[in-house]
ROSETOR-719606 format. One line per 8 residues: number of its first residue (from 1); for each residue z negated, y, x of N, C-alpha, C. Coordinates in Angstrom, 3 decimals. Example, Ala and Ser with C-alpha at 12.3 -4.5 7.8 and 13.67 -1.06 7.14 Angstrom:
BEGIN
1	-7.800:-5.690:13.190:-7.800:-4.500:12.300:-7.800:-3.300:13.200  -7.080:-2.250:12.850:-7.140:-1.060:13.670:-7.870:0.030:12.900
//
This chain:
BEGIN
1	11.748:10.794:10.136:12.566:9.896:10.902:12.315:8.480:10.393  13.248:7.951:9.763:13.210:6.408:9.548:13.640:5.184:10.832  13.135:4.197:10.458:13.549:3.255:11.462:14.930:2.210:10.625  15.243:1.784:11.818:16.713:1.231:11.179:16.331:0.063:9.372  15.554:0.035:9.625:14.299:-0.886:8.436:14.495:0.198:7.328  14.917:0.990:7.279:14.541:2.148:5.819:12.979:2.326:5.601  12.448:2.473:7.145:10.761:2.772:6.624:10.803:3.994:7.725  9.236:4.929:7.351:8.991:5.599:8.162:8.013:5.305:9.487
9	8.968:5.748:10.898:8.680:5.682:12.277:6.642:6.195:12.490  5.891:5.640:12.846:4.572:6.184:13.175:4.481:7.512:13.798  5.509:7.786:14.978:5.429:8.510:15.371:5.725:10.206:14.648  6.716:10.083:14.159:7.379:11.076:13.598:7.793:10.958:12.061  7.020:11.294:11.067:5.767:12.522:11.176:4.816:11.921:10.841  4.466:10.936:10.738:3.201:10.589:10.583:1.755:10.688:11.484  2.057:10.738:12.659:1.238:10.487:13.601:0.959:12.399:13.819  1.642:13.140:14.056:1.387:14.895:13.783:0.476:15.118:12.528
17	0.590:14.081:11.157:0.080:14.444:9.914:-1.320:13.808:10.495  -1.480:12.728:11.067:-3.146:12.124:11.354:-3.606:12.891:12.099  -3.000:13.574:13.309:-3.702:14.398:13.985:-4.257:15.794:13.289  -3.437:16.199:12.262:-3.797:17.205:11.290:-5.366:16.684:10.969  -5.260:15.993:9.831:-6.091:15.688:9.329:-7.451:14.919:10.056  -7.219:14.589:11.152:-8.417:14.724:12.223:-9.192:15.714:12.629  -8.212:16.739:12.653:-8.430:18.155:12.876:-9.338:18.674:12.035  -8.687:18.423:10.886:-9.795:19.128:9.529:-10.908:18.506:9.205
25	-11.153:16.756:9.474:-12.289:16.273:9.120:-13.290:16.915:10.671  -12.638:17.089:11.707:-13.797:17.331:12.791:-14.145:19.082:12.541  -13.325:19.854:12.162:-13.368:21.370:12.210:-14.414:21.359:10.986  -14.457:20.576:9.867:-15.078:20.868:8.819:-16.584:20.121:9.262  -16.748:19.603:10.158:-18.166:19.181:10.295:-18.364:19.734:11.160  -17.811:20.325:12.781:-18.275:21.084:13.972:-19.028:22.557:13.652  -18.144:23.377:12.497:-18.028:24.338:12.434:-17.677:25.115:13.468  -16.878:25.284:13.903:-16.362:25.174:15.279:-15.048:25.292:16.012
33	-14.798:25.708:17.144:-13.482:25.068:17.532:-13.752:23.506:17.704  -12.299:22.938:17.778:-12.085:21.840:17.850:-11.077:21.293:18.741  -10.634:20.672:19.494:-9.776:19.771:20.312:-9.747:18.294:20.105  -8.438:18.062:20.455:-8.519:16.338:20.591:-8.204:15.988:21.935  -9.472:14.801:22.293:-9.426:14.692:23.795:-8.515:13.656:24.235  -8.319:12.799:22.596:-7.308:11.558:23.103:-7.021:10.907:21.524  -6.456:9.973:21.451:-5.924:9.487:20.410:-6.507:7.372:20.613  -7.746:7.342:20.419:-8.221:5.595:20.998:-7.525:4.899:20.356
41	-6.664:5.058:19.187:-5.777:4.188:18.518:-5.310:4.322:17.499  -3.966:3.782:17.125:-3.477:4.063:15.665:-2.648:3.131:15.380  -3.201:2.336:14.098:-2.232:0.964:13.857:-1.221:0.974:12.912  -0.038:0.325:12.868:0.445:0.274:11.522:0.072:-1.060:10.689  -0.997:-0.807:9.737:-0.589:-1.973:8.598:0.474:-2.612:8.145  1.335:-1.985:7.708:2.389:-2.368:6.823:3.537:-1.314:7.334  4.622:-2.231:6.540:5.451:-0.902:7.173:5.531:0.425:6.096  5.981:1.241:6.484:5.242:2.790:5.218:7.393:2.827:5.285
49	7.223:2.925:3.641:8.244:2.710:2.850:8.427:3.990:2.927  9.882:4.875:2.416:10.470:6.027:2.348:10.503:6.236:1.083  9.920:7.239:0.473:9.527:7.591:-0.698:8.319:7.617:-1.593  7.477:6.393:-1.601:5.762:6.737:-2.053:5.048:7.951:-1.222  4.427:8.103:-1.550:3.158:9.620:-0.955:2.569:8.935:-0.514  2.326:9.692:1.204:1.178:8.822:2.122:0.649:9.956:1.719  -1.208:9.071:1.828:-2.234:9.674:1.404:-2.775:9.412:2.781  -3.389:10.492:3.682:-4.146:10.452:4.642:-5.571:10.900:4.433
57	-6.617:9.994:4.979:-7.748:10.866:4.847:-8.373:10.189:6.104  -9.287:11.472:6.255:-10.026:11.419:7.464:-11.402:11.593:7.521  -12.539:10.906:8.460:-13.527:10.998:8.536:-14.163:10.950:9.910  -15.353:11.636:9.794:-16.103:11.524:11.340:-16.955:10.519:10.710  -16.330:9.472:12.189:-17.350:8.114:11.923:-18.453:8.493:13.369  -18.358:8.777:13.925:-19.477:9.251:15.052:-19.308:10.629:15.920  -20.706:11.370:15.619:-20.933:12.532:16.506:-21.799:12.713:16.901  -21.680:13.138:18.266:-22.553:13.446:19.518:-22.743:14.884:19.377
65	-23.289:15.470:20.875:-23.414:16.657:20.705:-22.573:17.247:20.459  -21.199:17.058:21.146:-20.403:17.624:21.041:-18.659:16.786:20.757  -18.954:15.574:21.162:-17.849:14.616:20.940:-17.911:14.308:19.718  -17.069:13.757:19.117:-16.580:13.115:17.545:-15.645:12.250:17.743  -16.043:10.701:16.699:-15.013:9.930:16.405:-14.429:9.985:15.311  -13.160:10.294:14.875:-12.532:10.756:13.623:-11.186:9.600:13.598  -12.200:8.377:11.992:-10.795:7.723:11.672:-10.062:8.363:10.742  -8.684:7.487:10.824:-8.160:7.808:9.597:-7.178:6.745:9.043
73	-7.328:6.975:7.602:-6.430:6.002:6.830:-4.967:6.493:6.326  -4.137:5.388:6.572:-3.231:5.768:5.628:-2.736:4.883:4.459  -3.040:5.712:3.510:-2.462:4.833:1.645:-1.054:4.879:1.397  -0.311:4.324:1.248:1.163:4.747:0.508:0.985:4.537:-0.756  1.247:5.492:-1.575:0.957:5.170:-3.222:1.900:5.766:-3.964  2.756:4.612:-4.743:3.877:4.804:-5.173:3.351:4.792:-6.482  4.637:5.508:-7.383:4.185:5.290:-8.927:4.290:4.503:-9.374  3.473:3.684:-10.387:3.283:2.782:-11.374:3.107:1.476:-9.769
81	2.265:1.343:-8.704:1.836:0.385:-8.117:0.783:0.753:-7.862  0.133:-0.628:-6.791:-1.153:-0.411:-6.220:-1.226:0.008:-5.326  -1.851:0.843:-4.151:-2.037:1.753:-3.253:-2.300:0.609:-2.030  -1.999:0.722:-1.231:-1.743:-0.071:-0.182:-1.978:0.783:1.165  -2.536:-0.070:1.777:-3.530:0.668:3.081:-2.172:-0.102:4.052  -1.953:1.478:4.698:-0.394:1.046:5.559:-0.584:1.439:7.311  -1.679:2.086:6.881:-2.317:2.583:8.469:-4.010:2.899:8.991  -4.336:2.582:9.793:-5.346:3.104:10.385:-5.539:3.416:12.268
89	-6.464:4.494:12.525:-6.469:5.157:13.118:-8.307:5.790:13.797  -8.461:5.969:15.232:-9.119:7.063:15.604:-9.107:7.604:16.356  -9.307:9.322:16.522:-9.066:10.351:17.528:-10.070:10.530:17.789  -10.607:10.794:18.865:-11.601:11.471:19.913:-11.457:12.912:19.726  -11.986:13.305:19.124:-12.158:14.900:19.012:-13.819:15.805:19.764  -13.396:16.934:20.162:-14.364:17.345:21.255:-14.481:19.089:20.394  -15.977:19.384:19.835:-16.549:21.029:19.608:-16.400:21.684:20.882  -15.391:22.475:20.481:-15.067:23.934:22.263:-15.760:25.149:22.077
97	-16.452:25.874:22.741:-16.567:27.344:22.699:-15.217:28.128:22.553  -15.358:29.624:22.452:-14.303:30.419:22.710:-13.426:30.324:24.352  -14.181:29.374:24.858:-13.730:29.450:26.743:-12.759:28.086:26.970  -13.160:27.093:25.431:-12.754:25.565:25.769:-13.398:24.924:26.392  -14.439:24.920:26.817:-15.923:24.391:27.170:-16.072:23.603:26.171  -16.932:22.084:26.059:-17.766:21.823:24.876:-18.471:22.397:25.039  -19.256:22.286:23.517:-20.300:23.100:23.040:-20.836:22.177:21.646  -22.568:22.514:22.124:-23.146:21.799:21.373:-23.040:22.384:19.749
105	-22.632:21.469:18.524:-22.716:21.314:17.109:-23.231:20.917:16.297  -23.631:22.082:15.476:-25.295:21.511:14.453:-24.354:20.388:13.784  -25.454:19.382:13.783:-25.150:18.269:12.985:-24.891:18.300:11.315  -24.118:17.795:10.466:-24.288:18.106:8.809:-23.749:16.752:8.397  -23.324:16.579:7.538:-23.450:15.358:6.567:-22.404:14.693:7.172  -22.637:13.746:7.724:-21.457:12.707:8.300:-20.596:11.931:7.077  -20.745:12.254:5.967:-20.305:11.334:4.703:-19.264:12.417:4.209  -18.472:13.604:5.146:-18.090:14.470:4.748:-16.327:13.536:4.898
113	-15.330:13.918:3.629:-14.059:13.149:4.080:-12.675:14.842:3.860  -11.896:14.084:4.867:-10.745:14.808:4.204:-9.690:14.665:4.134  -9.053:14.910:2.790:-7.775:14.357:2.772:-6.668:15.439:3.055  -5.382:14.569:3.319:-3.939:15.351:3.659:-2.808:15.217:2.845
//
């Protein structure tokens, strides 16, 4: 979905693609189920042009026992330019049992990233 601007809307699809990739940076460190308990914020930098490749990546910047803070960036990187930081972002993500309970998660390398 573009905005009358010829750029793409935050919401749609971008904001489904950050929650993805929140998903995978918290699932890949919980080992675990995973949920998102909320969305604490998501900015637009710039406006994200129709046609370069957004590059999303995601990281757990803080985890608890069972809570996680997972930012994320977004790059637009067009060919033959410089990559330009067009968004940022963090979700509150929560380790569930099989019941949806939290549940406590061995800790592992917080320097873990992932991209979308």
């Amino acid at each position: 979905m573009t905005s009358p601007y010829g750029t793409i809307a935050l919401k749609k699809p971008v904001l489904p693609a950050c929650a993805k990739a929140t998903f995978l940076a918290a699932r890949s460190l919980a080992q675990c189920k995973v949920v998102a308990a909320s969305v604490a914020r998501v900015d637009g930098l710039l406006p994200i042009p129709v046609g370069p490749a957004l590059r999303l990546r995601a990281k757990v910047h803080r985890a608890g026992r069972s809570p996680m803070a997972v930012c994320v960036a977004g790059l637009a990187n067009a060919p033959g330019a410089a990559r330009k930081d067009v968004l940022k972002g963090v979700f509150d993500m929560g380790a569930v049992d099989g019941r949806g309970r939290p549940t406590a998660m061995e800790h592992r390398d917080l320097n873990q990233e992932t991209s979308a």
